[in-house]
C-alpha positions in Angstrom: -5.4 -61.3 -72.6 -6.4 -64.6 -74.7 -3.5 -66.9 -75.0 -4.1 -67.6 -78.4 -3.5 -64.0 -79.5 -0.1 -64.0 -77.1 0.9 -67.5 -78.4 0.7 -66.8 -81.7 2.2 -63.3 -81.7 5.3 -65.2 -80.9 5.2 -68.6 -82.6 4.1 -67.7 -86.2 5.8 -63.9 -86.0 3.1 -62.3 -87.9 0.1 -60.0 -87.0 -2.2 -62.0 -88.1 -2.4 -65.3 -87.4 -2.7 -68.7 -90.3 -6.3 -69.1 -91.4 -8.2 -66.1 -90.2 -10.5 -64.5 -93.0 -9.3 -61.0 -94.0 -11.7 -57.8 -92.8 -10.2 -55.0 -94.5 -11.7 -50.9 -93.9 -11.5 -48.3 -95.4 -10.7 -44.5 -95.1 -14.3 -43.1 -94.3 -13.8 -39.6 -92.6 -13.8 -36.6 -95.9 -12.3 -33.9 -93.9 -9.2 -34.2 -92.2 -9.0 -32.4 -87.9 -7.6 -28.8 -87.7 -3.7 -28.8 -87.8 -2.1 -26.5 -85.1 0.0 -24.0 -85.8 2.8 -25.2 -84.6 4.2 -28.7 -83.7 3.3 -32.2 -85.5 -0.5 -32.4 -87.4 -2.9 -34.0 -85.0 -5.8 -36.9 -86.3 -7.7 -39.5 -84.7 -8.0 -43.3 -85.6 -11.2 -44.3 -83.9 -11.8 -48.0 -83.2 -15.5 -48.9 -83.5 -16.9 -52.7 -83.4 -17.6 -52.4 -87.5 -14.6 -50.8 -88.8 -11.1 -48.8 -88.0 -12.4 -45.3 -89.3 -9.2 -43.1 -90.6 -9.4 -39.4 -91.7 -8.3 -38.1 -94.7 -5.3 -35.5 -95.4 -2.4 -37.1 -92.9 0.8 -35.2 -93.9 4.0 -37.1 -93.9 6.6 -35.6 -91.2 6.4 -36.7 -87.3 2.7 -37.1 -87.1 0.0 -37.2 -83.7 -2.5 -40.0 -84.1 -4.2 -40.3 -81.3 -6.2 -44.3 -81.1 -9.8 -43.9 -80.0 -10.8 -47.0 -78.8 -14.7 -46.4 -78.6 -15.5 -50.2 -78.2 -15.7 -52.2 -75.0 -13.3 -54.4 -75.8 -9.6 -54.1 -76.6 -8.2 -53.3 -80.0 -5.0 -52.8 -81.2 -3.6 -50.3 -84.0 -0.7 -51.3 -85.6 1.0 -49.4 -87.8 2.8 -50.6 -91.1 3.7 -48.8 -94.1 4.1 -50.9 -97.8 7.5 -51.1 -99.0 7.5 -49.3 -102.4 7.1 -52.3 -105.0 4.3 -53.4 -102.9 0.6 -52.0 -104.2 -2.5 -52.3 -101.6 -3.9 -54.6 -104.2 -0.9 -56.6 -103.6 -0.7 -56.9 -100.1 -4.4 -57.4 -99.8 -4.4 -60.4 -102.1 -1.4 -61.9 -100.3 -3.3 -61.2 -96.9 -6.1 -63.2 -98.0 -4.2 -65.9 -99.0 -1.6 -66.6 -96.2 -1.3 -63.4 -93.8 2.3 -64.6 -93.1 3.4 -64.0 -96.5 2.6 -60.0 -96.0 5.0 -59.7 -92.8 8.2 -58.8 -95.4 6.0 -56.5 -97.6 6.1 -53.6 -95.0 7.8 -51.8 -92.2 6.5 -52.0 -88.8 6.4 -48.6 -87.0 4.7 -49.7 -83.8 1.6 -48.4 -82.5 -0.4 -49.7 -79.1 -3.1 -52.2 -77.9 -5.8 -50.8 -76.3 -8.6 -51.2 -73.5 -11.8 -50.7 -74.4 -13.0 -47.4 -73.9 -10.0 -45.5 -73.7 -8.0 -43.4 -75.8 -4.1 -43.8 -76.5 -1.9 -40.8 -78.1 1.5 -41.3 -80.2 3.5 -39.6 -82.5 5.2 -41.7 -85.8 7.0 -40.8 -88.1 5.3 -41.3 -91.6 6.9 -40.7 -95.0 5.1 -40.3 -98.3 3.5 -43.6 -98.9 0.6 -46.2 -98.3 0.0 -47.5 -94.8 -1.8 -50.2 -93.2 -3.4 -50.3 -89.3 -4.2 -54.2 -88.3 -6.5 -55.1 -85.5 -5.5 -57.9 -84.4 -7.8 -58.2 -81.4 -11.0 -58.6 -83.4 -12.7 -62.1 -85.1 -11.8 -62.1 -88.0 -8.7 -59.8 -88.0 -9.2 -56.7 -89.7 -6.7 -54.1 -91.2 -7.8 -50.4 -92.5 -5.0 -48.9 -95.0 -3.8 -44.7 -95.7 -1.7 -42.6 -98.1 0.4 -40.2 -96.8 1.2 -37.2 -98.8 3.7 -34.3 -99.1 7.4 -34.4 -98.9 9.2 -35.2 -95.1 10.8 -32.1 -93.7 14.8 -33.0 -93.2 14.6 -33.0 -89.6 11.3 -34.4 -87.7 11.7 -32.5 -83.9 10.8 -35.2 -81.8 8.1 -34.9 -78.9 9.3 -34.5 -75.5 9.9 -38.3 -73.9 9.1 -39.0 -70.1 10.3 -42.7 -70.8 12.9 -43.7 -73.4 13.4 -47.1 -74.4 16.0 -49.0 -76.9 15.5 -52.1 -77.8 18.4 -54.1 -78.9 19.6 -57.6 -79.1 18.9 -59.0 -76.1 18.2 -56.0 -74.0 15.6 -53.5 -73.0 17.1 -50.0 -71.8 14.9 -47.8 -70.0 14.3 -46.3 -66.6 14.4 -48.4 -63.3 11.8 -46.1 -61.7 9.2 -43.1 -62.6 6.3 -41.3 -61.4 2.5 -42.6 -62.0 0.5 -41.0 -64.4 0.3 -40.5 -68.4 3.7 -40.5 -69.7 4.9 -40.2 -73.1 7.2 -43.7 -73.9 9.3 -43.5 -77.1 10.7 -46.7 -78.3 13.2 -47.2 -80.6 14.6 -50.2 -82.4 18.4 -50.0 -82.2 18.7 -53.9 -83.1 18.6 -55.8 -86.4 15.8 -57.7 -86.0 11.8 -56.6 -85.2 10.8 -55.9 -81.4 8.0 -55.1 -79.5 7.6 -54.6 -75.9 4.7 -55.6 -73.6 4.1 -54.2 -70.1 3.1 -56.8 -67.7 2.7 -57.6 -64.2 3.6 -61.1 -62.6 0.9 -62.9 -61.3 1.7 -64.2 -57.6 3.9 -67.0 -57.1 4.9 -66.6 -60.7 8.0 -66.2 -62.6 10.0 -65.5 -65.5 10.2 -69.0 -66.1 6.6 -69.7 -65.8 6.3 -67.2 -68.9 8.6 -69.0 -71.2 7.3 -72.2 -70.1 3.6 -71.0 -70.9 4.5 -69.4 -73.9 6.1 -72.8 -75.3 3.1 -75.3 -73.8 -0.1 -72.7 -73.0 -0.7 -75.1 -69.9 -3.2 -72.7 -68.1 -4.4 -69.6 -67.7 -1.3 -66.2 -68.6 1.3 -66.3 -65.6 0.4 -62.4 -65.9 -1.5 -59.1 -65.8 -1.7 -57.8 -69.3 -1.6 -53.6 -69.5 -0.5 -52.8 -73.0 1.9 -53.4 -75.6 3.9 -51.3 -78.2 3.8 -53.7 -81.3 6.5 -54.4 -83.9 9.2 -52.0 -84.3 11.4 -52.7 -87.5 15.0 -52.0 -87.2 15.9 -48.5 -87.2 12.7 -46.8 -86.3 11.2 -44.8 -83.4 8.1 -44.0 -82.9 6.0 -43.0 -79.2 2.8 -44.0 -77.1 1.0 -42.3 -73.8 0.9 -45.3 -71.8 -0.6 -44.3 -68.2 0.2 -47.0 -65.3 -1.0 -46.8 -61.9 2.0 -47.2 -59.0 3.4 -50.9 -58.6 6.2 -53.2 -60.2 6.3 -54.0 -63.6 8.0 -55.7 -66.4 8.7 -54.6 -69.8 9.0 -57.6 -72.2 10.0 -58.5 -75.6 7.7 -61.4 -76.9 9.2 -62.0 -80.3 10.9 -64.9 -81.8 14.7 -64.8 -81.7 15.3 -64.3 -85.1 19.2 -64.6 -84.5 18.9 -68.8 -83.5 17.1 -71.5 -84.7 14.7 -71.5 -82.1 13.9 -69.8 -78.8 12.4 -66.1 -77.4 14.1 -63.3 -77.0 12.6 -63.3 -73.3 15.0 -66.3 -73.2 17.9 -64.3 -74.2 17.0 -61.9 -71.3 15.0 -58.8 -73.3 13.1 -58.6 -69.8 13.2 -54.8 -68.5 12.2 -54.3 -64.7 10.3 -51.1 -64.0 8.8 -49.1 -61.0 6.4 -46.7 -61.3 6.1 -44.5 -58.3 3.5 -42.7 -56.2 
């Protein structure tokens, strides 16, 4: 993972970072995929080098969207829905201007990084409305946008969760220990600020400390192995990933600002979850 993209995930709190030219997609797929007959609607977002390609048709209510990264390189899809006095035109004149001015003009439902060349499911919970996907992995950042149609069924039945995490101020509650494999993560933000969560691995002869101190001076190379990351969440919402991790010790971590002091990290204020995930 580059340090600029970590460094200024955390130090300008935006998805895209000051000064990088806008690459907006579009909605290119006619026909949306077969819906099942029972359960949530299913589509694909594929990632491809040119664009973030979208079908057509998704339904509001608790919706599959599985992330197709076809590229060699990693992508990320993140997921953010307008507020209601905000048009696309809107948002995409603001993002050309000063990406930082659009972080208030939506509301962050999460969504993953991925590798290159691998695919990652989820489930969010979309009402009627236009949404926006941001890359933030590619040169220049791109974003794709959505409209979801139809009216949200009262109650959403959620997916069944292997791994449940709450975010909150300062802590990270999920499981000390699980089994390898593909397992289905929800997260949910139970604070009242934004959170994310990355899943990393200590380098050797590394620490906590070495994390904040990088973070605040970039004096090197990440104290860190990188596996994914379950982008903003804004307070209030859940929504789930398939995040598959091999056996070995991990650490979930929020890389956010702490929006409750002047300065700081919320890693500082101890949103640092140890994990295990077993043979």
């Amino acid at each position: 993972m580059g340090h600029l993209r970590i460094l200024l995930l955390v130090l300008t709190i935006t998805i895209l970072s000051t000064g990088c030219s806008a690459m907006a997609g579009t909605t290119s797929s006619d026909e949306p995929e077969p819906v099942t007959e029972s359960g949530p609607s299913r589509f694909t977002i594929t990632m491809t080098p040119e664009k973030i390609d979208i079908p057509a048709g998704i339904p509001a209510g608790l919706v599959a969207l599985t992330v197709d990264n076809i590229d060699s390189e990693w992508h990320s899809a993140i997921f953010r829905k307008l507020n209601q006095d905000v048009s696309l035109e809107d948002f995409e004149a603001a993002f050309q201007q000063d990406p930082r001015s659009t972080l208030p003009m939506t509301t962050f439902i999460g969504g993953p990084d991925v590798p290159g060349k691998t695919t990652m499911p989820g489930y969010y919970p979309l009402e009627a409305g236009t949404y926006i996907v941001v890359d933030n992995w590619t040169e220049p950042w791109r974003f794709a946008s959505f409209e979801v149609e139809g009216q949200t069924a009262q109650e959403m039945q959620p997916p069944r969760t292997d791994v449940q995490v709450m975010m909150n101020e300062y802590t990270i509650e999920m499981p000390d220990s699980f089994p390898k494999g593909r397992r289905l993560w929800q997260f949910t933000n139970q604070g009242e600020f934004p959170h994310n969560v990355a899943i990393i691995r200590l380098s050797e002869d590394q620490s906590l400390d070495d994390i904040a101190v990088w973070l605040n001076e970039e004096p090197g190379p990440e104290p860190f192995e990188y596996f994914t990351m379950w982008n903003i969440v804004s307070p209030g919402i859940t929504s789930w990933g398939e995040i598959e991790l091999q056996p070995g010790e991990y650490l979930a971590v929020d890389f956010m600002p702490d929006f409750g002091s002047e300065d700081g990290l919320n890693i500082d204020q101890g949103m640092v979850s140890a994990f295990t995930v077993t043979p």
